[in-house]
C-alpha positions as CSV (number, residue, x, y, z in Angstrom):
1,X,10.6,19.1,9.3
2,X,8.9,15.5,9.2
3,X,5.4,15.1,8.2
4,X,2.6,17.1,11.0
5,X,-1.1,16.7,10.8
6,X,-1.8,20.4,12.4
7,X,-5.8,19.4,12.8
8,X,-5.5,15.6,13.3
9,X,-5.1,13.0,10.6
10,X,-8.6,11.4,11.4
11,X,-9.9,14.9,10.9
12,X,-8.2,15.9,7.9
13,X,-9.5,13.2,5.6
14,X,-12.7,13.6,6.4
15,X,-12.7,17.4,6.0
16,X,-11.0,16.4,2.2
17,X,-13.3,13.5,1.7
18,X,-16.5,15.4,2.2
19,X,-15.0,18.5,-0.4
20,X,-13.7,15.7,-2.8
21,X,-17.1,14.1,-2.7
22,X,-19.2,17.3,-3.5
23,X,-16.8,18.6,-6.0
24,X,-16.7,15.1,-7.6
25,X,-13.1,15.1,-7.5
26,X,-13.3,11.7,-5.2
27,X,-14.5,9.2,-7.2
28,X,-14.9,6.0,-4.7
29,X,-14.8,2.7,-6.8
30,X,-17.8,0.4,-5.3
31,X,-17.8,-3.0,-4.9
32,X,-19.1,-6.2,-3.2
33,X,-17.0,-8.1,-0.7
34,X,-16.7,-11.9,0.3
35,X,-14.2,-13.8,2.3
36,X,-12.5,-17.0,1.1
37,X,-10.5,-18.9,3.8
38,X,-7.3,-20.5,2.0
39,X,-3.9,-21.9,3.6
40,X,-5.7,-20.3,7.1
41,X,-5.7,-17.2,5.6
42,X,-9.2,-15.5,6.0
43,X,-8.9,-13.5,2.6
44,X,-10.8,-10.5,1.8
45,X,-12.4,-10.8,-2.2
46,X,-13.8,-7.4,-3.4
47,X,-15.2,-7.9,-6.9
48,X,-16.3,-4.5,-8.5
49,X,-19.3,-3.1,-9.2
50,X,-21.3,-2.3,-12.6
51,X,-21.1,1.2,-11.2
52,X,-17.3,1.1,-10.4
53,X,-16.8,-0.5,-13.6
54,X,-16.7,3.0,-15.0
55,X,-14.6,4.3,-12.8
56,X,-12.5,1.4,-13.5
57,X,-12.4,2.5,-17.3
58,X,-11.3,6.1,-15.9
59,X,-8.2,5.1,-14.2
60,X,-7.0,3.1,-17.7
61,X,-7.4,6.2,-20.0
62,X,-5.9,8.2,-17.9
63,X,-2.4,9.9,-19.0
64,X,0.4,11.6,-17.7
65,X,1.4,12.0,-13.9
66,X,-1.4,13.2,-11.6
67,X,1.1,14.0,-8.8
68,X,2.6,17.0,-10.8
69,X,0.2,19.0,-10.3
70,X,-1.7,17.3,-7.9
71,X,-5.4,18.0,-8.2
72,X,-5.6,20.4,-4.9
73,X,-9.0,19.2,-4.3
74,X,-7.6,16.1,-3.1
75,X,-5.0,17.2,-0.6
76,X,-5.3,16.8,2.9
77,X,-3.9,19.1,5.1
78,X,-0.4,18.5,6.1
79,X,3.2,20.0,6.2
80,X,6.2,18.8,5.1
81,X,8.8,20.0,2.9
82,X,9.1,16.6,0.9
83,X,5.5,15.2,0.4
84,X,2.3,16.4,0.0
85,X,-0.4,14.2,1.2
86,X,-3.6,13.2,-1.2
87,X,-6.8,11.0,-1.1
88,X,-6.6,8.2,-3.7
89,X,-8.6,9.5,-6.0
90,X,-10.6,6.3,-7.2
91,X,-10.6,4.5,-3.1
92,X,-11.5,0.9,-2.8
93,X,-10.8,1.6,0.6
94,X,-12.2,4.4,3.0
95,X,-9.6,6.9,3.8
96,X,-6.8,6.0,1.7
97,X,-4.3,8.1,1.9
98,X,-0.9,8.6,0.1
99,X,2.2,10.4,0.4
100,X,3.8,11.5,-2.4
101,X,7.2,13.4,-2.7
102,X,6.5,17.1,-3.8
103,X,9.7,16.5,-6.7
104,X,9.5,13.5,-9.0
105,X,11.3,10.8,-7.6
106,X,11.1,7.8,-9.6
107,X,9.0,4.1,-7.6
108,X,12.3,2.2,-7.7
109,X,13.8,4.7,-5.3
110,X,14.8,3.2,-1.9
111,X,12.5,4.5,0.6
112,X,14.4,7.0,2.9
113,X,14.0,8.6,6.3
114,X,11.5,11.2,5.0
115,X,9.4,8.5,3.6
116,X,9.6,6.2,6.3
117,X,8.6,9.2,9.0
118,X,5.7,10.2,6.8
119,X,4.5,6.7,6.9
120,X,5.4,6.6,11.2
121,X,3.4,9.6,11.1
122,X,0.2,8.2,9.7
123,X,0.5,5.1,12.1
124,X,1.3,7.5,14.9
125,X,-2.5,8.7,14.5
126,X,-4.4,6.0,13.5
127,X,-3.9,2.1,13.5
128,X,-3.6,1.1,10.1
129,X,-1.4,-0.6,7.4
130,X,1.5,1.3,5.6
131,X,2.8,0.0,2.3
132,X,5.1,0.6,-0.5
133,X,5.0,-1.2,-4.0
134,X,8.3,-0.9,-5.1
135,X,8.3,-1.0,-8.6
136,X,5.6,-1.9,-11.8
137,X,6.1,-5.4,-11.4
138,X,5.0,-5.2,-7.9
139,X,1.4,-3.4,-8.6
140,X,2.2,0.5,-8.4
141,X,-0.1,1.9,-10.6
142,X,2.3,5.6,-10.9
143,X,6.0,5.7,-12.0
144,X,6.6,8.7,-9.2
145,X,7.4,7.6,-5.8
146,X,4.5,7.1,-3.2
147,X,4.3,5.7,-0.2
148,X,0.4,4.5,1.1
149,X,-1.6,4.2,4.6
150,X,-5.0,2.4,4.9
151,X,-6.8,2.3,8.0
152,X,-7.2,-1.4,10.2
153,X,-9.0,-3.5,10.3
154,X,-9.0,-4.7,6.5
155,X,-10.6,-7.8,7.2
156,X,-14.1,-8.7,7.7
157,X,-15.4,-8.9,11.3
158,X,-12.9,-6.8,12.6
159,X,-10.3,-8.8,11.5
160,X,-6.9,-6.3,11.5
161,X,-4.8,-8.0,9.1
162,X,-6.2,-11.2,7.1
163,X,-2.2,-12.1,6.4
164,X,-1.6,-12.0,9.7
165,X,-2.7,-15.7,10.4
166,X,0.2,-17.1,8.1
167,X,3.2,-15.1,9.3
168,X,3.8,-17.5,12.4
169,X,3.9,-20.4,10.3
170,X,5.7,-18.6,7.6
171,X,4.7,-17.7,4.0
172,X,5.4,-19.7,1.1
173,X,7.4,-17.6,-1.0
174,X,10.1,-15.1,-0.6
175,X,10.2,-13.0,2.3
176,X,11.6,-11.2,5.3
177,X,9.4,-10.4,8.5
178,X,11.3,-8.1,11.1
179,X,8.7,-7.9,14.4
180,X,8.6,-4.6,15.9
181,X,9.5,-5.5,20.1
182,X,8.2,-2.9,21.7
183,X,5.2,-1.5,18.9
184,X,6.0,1.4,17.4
185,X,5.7,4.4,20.3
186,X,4.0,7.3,18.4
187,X,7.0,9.8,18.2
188,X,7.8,9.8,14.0
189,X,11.3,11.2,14.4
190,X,11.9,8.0,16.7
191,X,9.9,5.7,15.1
192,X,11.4,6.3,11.7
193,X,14.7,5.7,12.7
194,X,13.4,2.0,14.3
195,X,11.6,1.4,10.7
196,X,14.8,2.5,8.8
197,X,17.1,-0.6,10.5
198,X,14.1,-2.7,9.8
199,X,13.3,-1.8,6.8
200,X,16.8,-2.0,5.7
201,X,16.9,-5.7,7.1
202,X,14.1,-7.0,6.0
203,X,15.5,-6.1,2.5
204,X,18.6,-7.7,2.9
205,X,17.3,-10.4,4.0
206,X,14.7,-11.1,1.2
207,X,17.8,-10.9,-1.3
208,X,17.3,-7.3,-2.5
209,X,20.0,-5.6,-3.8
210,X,20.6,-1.8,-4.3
211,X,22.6,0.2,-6.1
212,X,23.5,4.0,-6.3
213,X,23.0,5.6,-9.5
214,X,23.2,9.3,-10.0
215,X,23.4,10.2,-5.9
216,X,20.1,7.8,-6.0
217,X,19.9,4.6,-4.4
218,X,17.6,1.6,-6.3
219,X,16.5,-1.5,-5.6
220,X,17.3,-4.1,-8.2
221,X,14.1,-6.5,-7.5
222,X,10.5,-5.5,-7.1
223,X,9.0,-5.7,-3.6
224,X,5.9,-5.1,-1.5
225,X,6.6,-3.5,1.8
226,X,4.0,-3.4,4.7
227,X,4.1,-2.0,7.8
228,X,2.0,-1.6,10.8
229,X,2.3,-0.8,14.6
230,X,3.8,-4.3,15.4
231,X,5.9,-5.4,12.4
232,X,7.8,-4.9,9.3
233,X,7.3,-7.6,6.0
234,X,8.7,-7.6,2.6
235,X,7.8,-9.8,-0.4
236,X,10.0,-10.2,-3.1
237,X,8.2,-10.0,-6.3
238,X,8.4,-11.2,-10.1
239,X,5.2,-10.0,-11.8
240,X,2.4,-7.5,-10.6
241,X,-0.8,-9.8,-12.0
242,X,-1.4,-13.5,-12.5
243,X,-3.8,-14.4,-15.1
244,X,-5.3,-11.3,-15.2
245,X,-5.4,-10.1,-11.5
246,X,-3.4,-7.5,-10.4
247,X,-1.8,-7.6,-7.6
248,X,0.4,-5.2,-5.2
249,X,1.0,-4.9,-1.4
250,X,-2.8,-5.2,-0.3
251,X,-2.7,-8.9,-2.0
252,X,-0.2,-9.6,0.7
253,X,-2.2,-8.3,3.1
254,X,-5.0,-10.5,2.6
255,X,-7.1,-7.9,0.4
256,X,-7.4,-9.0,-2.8
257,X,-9.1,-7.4,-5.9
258,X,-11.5,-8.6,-9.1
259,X,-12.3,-6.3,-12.0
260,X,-15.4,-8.5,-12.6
261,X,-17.0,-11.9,-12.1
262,X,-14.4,-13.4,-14.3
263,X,-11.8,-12.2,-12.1
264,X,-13.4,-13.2,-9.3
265,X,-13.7,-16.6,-10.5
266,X,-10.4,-17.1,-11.3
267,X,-9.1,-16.3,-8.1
268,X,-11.6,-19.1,-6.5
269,X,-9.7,-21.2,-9.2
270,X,-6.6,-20.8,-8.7
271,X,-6.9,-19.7,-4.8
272,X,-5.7,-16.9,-2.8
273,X,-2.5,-18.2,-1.4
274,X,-1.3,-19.5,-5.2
275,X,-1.9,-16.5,-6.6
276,X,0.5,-14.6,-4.1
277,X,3.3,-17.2,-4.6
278,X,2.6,-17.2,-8.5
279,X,3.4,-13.6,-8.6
280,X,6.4,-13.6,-5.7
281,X,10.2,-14.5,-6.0
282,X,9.7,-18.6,-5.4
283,X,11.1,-19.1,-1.3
Protein backbone atom coordinates (compact mmCIF):
# COMPACT_ATOMS: atom_id res chain seq x y z
CA UNK A 1 0.00 0.00 0.00
CA UNK A 2 1.46 3.53 -1.13
CA UNK A 3 1.25 6.43 1.06
CA UNK A 4 -2.85 7.66 1.87
CA UNK A 5 -3.73 10.75 3.70
CA UNK A 6 -7.21 9.23 5.21
CA UNK A 7 -8.40 12.96 6.48
CA UNK A 8 -6.59 15.09 3.84
CA UNK A 9 -3.03 16.16 3.75
CA UNK A 10 -3.93 19.94 4.17
CA UNK A 11 -5.83 18.85 7.21
CA UNK A 12 -3.49 16.55 8.75
CA UNK A 13 -0.73 19.06 9.32
CA UNK A 14 -2.65 21.39 10.67
CA UNK A 15 -4.32 19.03 13.15
CA UNK A 16 -0.31 17.97 14.06
CA UNK A 17 0.85 21.57 13.93
CA UNK A 18 -1.60 22.95 16.36
CA UNK A 19 -0.73 19.70 19.03
CA UNK A 20 3.08 20.22 18.22
CA UNK A 21 2.64 23.81 18.98
CA UNK A 22 0.84 23.40 22.42
CA UNK A 23 2.95 20.55 23.47
CA UNK A 24 6.07 22.49 22.45
CA UNK A 25 7.23 19.69 20.54
CA UNK A 26 7.22 22.13 17.16
CA UNK A 27 9.68 24.48 17.60
CA UNK A 28 9.34 26.92 14.37
CA UNK A 29 12.73 28.68 13.66
CA UNK A 30 11.76 32.58 13.02
CA UNK A 31 13.28 34.75 10.80
CA UNK A 32 13.22 37.83 8.58
CA UNK A 33 13.06 37.59 4.80
CA UNK A 34 14.32 39.71 1.79
CA UNK A 35 14.73 39.13 -1.83
CA UNK A 36 17.88 39.66 -3.85
CA UNK A 37 17.57 39.45 -7.70
CA UNK A 38 20.83 37.77 -9.17
CA UNK A 39 21.47 36.08 -12.70
CA UNK A 40 17.32 36.81 -13.11
CA UNK A 41 16.82 34.79 -10.31
CA UNK A 42 14.42 36.52 -7.73
CA UNK A 43 16.08 34.77 -4.59
CA UNK A 44 14.45 34.37 -1.43
CA UNK A 45 17.17 35.46 1.77
CA UNK A 46 15.82 34.42 5.20
CA UNK A 47 18.31 35.51 7.90
CA UNK A 48 17.34 34.18 11.39
CA UNK A 49 16.20 35.61 14.19
CA UNK A 50 17.70 36.40 17.85
CA UNK A 51 14.84 34.25 18.92
CA UNK A 52 15.58 31.34 16.33
CA UNK A 53 19.01 31.69 17.18
CA UNK A 54 18.25 29.32 20.00
CA UNK A 55 16.63 27.06 18.32
CA UNK A 56 19.37 27.18 15.97
CA UNK A 57 21.78 26.05 18.93
CA UNK A 58 19.13 23.06 19.61
CA UNK A 59 19.45 21.45 16.36
CA UNK A 60 23.53 21.43 16.77
CA UNK A 61 23.53 19.66 20.20
CA UNK A 62 21.39 17.43 19.25
CA UNK A 63 22.52 13.53 19.06
CA UNK A 64 21.60 10.42 17.84
CA UNK A 65 18.70 9.68 15.12
CA UNK A 66 15.36 11.29 15.89
CA UNK A 67 13.62 9.08 13.32
CA UNK A 68 14.07 5.97 15.52
CA UNK A 69 11.78 6.62 17.59
CA UNK A 70 10.19 9.40 16.07
CA UNK A 71 8.79 11.82 18.64
CA UNK A 72 4.93 10.70 18.04
CA UNK A 73 3.89 14.18 18.75
CA UNK A 74 5.12 15.12 15.39
CA UNK A 75 3.50 12.54 13.19
CA UNK A 76 0.91 13.39 10.91
CA UNK A 77 -1.58 10.98 10.16
CA UNK A 78 -0.88 8.74 7.29
CA UNK A 79 -0.49 5.00 6.28
CA UNK A 80 1.96 3.30 4.70
CA UNK A 81 3.92 0.29 5.42
CA UNK A 82 7.37 2.05 4.60
CA UNK A 83 7.28 5.64 5.89
CA UNK A 84 5.90 7.41 8.56
CA UNK A 85 5.21 11.00 7.90
CA UNK A 86 6.58 13.93 10.54
CA UNK A 87 6.62 17.78 10.83
CA UNK A 88 10.19 19.11 10.74
CA UNK A 89 10.59 19.72 13.96
CA UNK A 90 12.55 23.18 13.87
CA UNK A 91 10.32 24.54 10.26
CA UNK A 92 11.71 27.53 8.52
CA UNK A 93 8.90 26.81 6.40
CA UNK A 94 5.15 26.39 7.23
CA UNK A 95 4.01 22.87 6.78
CA UNK A 96 7.03 21.05 6.17
CA UNK A 97 6.66 17.85 6.02
CA UNK A 98 8.95 14.75 5.60
CA UNK A 99 8.76 11.22 4.93
CA UNK A 100 10.90 9.05 6.37
CA UNK A 101 11.27 5.13 5.98
CA UNK A 102 9.91 3.37 9.12
CA UNK A 103 13.56 0.96 8.95
CA UNK A 104 16.83 2.75 8.75
CA UNK A 105 17.80 3.15 5.37
CA UNK A 106 20.89 5.02 4.97
CA UNK A 107 20.63 9.08 2.74
CA UNK A 108 22.83 7.71 -0.11
CA UNK A 109 20.20 5.16 -0.90
CA UNK A 110 18.64 5.54 -4.42
CA UNK A 111 15.24 6.70 -4.04
CA UNK A 112 12.76 3.95 -5.00
CA UNK A 113 9.12 3.48 -6.03
CA UNK A 114 7.92 3.76 -2.44
CA UNK A 115 9.73 6.96 -1.94
CA UNK A 116 8.94 8.42 -5.07
CA UNK A 117 4.91 7.65 -4.51
CA UNK A 118 5.13 9.12 -1.10
CA UNK A 119 6.47 12.20 -2.61
CA UNK A 120 3.53 11.88 -5.80
CA UNK A 121 1.32 11.62 -2.94
CA UNK A 122 2.08 14.87 -1.25
CA UNK A 123 1.98 16.81 -4.64
CA UNK A 124 -1.25 14.90 -5.47
CA UNK A 125 -2.82 17.10 -2.47
CA UNK A 126 -1.20 20.17 -2.48
CA UNK A 127 0.99 22.21 -5.01
CA UNK A 128 4.25 22.28 -3.67
CA UNK A 129 8.00 21.36 -3.99
CA UNK A 130 9.40 17.78 -3.35
CA UNK A 131 13.05 17.31 -2.68
CA UNK A 132 15.65 14.89 -1.76
CA UNK A 133 19.29 15.73 -0.61
CA UNK A 134 21.11 12.96 -1.45
CA UNK A 135 23.90 12.63 0.73
CA UNK A 136 25.92 15.09 3.61
CA UNK A 137 27.67 16.89 1.06
CA UNK A 138 24.52 17.91 -0.50
CA UNK A 139 22.87 19.57 2.84
CA UNK A 140 20.91 16.52 4.63
CA UNK A 141 21.03 17.34 8.02
CA UNK A 142 20.17 13.19 9.11
CA UNK A 143 22.15 10.07 7.93
CA UNK A 144 18.65 8.06 7.62
CA UNK A 145 16.85 8.29 4.42
CA UNK A 146 14.10 11.09 3.98
CA UNK A 147 12.46 12.41 1.38
CA UNK A 148 10.73 16.31 1.93
CA UNK A 149 7.52 18.34 0.65
CA UNK A 150 7.10 22.18 1.14
CA UNK A 151 4.19 23.81 0.07
CA UNK A 152 4.31 26.65 -3.31
CA UNK A 153 4.79 29.36 -3.58
CA UNK A 154 8.34 29.81 -1.91
CA UNK A 155 8.89 33.03 -3.29
CA UNK A 156 7.80 36.35 -2.38
CA UNK A 157 4.68 37.78 -3.97
CA UNK A 158 3.35 34.61 -4.91
CA UNK A 159 6.17 33.67 -6.78
CA UNK A 160 6.05 29.50 -7.05
CA UNK A 161 9.48 28.68 -7.69
CA UNK A 162 12.25 31.59 -7.51
CA UNK A 163 14.63 28.94 -9.73
CA UNK A 164 12.23 28.69 -12.07
CA UNK A 165 13.33 31.96 -14.02
CA UNK A 166 16.80 30.26 -14.93
CA UNK A 167 15.83 26.82 -15.98
CA UNK A 168 14.90 28.08 -19.68
CA UNK A 169 18.13 29.61 -20.07
CA UNK A 170 19.85 26.83 -18.36
CA UNK A 171 21.86 26.77 -15.02
CA UNK A 172 25.38 27.21 -14.74
CA UNK A 173 26.57 24.21 -13.16
CA UNK A 174 25.81 20.61 -13.48
CA UNK A 175 22.44 19.44 -14.06
CA UNK A 176 19.64 17.45 -15.67
CA UNK A 177 16.08 19.04 -16.01
CA UNK A 178 13.43 16.31 -17.33
CA UNK A 179 9.92 18.49 -17.93
CA UNK A 180 6.91 16.63 -16.94
CA UNK A 181 4.46 16.87 -20.56
CA UNK A 182 1.44 16.40 -19.32
CA UNK A 183 1.78 17.64 -15.26
CA UNK A 184 1.61 15.14 -12.98
CA UNK A 185 -2.26 13.79 -12.94
CA UNK A 186 -2.91 13.15 -9.14
CA UNK A 187 -3.06 9.29 -9.12
CA UNK A 188 0.45 8.29 -6.95
CA UNK A 189 0.56 4.71 -8.23
CA UNK A 190 0.73 6.43 -11.79
CA UNK A 191 2.45 9.24 -11.05
CA UNK A 192 5.33 7.40 -9.40
CA UNK A 193 5.98 5.30 -12.03
CA UNK A 194 6.28 8.70 -14.56
CA UNK A 195 8.76 10.21 -11.68
CA UNK A 196 10.72 6.81 -11.53
CA UNK A 197 11.80 7.13 -15.60
CA UNK A 198 12.46 10.68 -14.84
CA UNK A 199 14.06 10.57 -12.02
CA UNK A 200 16.21 7.85 -13.26
CA UNK A 201 17.10 10.06 -16.34
CA UNK A 202 17.79 12.99 -14.92
CA UNK A 203 20.47 11.05 -12.96
CA UNK A 204 22.06 9.62 -15.71
CA UNK A 205 22.14 12.42 -17.28
CA UNK A 206 23.84 14.72 -14.64
CA UNK A 207 26.76 11.96 -14.52
CA UNK A 208 25.56 9.96 -11.50
CA UNK A 209 26.63 6.70 -11.09
CA UNK A 210 25.14 3.90 -8.89
CA UNK A 211 26.11 0.92 -7.55
CA UNK A 212 24.56 -2.11 -5.71
CA UNK A 213 25.99 -3.01 -2.52
CA UNK A 214 24.51 -5.47 -0.21
CA UNK A 215 20.94 -5.83 -2.37
CA UNK A 216 21.09 -1.74 -1.93
CA UNK A 217 21.56 0.48 -4.67
CA UNK A 218 23.80 3.94 -4.07
CA UNK A 219 24.56 6.82 -5.73
CA UNK A 220 28.28 7.56 -6.00
CA UNK A 221 27.93 11.60 -6.21
CA UNK A 222 25.89 13.79 -3.96
CA UNK A 223 22.72 15.43 -5.52
CA UNK A 224 19.79 17.62 -4.88
CA UNK A 225 16.61 16.39 -6.39
CA UNK A 226 13.43 18.61 -6.74
CA UNK A 227 10.31 17.89 -7.96
CA UNK A 228 7.03 19.61 -8.51
CA UNK A 229 3.81 19.20 -10.60
CA UNK A 230 5.52 20.18 -13.94
CA UNK A 231 9.13 18.98 -13.73
CA UNK A 232 11.92 16.97 -12.56
CA UNK A 233 15.73 18.75 -11.79
CA UNK A 234 18.92 17.35 -10.35
CA UNK A 235 22.05 19.11 -9.31
CA UNK A 236 25.13 17.46 -8.93
CA UNK A 237 26.87 18.43 -5.89
CA UNK A 238 30.57 18.74 -4.36
CA UNK A 239 30.14 20.36 -0.95
CA UNK A 240 26.93 21.17 1.25
CA UNK A 241 28.18 24.91 2.47
CA UNK A 242 30.34 27.67 0.98
CA UNK A 243 31.96 29.84 3.28
CA UNK A 244 29.98 29.13 5.91
CA UNK A 245 26.39 28.82 4.38
CA UNK A 246 24.79 25.66 4.12
CA UNK A 247 23.22 24.75 1.44
CA UNK A 248 20.82 21.79 0.23
CA UNK A 249 17.92 21.44 -2.30
CA UNK A 250 16.02 24.66 -1.17
CA UNK A 251 19.28 26.69 -2.24
CA UNK A 252 18.40 25.43 -5.69
CA UNK A 253 15.16 26.40 -5.41
CA UNK A 254 15.81 29.83 -4.88
CA UNK A 255 15.43 29.79 -0.95
CA UNK A 256 18.36 30.46 0.57
CA UNK A 257 19.29 30.53 4.34
CA UNK A 258 21.62 32.88 6.88
CA UNK A 259 22.44 31.86 10.44
CA UNK A 260 22.98 35.53 11.14
CA UNK A 261 23.94 38.96 9.73
CA UNK A 262 27.24 37.65 8.84
CA UNK A 263 25.82 35.05 6.79
CA UNK A 264 23.63 37.11 5.36
CA UNK A 265 26.29 39.39 4.27
CA UNK A 266 28.32 37.00 2.78
CA UNK A 267 25.79 35.80 0.50
CA UNK A 268 25.28 39.61 -0.78
CA UNK A 269 29.10 39.15 -1.33
CA UNK A 270 29.52 36.51 -3.01
CA UNK A 271 25.83 36.40 -4.64
CA UNK A 272 23.20 33.90 -4.86
CA UNK A 273 23.90 32.27 -8.17
CA UNK A 274 27.91 31.90 -7.17
CA UNK A 275 27.19 30.33 -4.23
CA UNK A 276 25.04 27.56 -5.98
CA UNK A 277 27.74 26.94 -8.63
CA UNK A 278 30.60 27.08 -5.80
CA UNK A 279 28.99 24.27 -4.09
CA UNK A 280 27.74 22.15 -7.40
CA UNK A 281 29.73 19.67 -9.74
CA UNK A 282 31.24 22.64 -12.27
CA UNK A 283 28.83 22.21 -15.79
Amino acid sequence: MGLEFPGGLGAAVAATTARALLSGALEPIETQVEALEDDGVRFVLRRVSSVGRKRLAAISNRRGNPFLPHDPELEVEARSETHVALLNKFPVLDLHVLLVTRRFVPQEAVLDLDDLEGMAACLAQIDGLAFYNGGAEAGASQPHKHVQFVPLPLGLDDEDLPIEAALDDGLPFRHALVRLVPPLSGIPVVDAARLDSAYRGALAVAGIDTVCYDDLEVHLVPYNLLVTRRFVLVVARTRDRVEGISLNALGYAGSLFAADDDGLATIRRLGPMNLLRAAAVPA
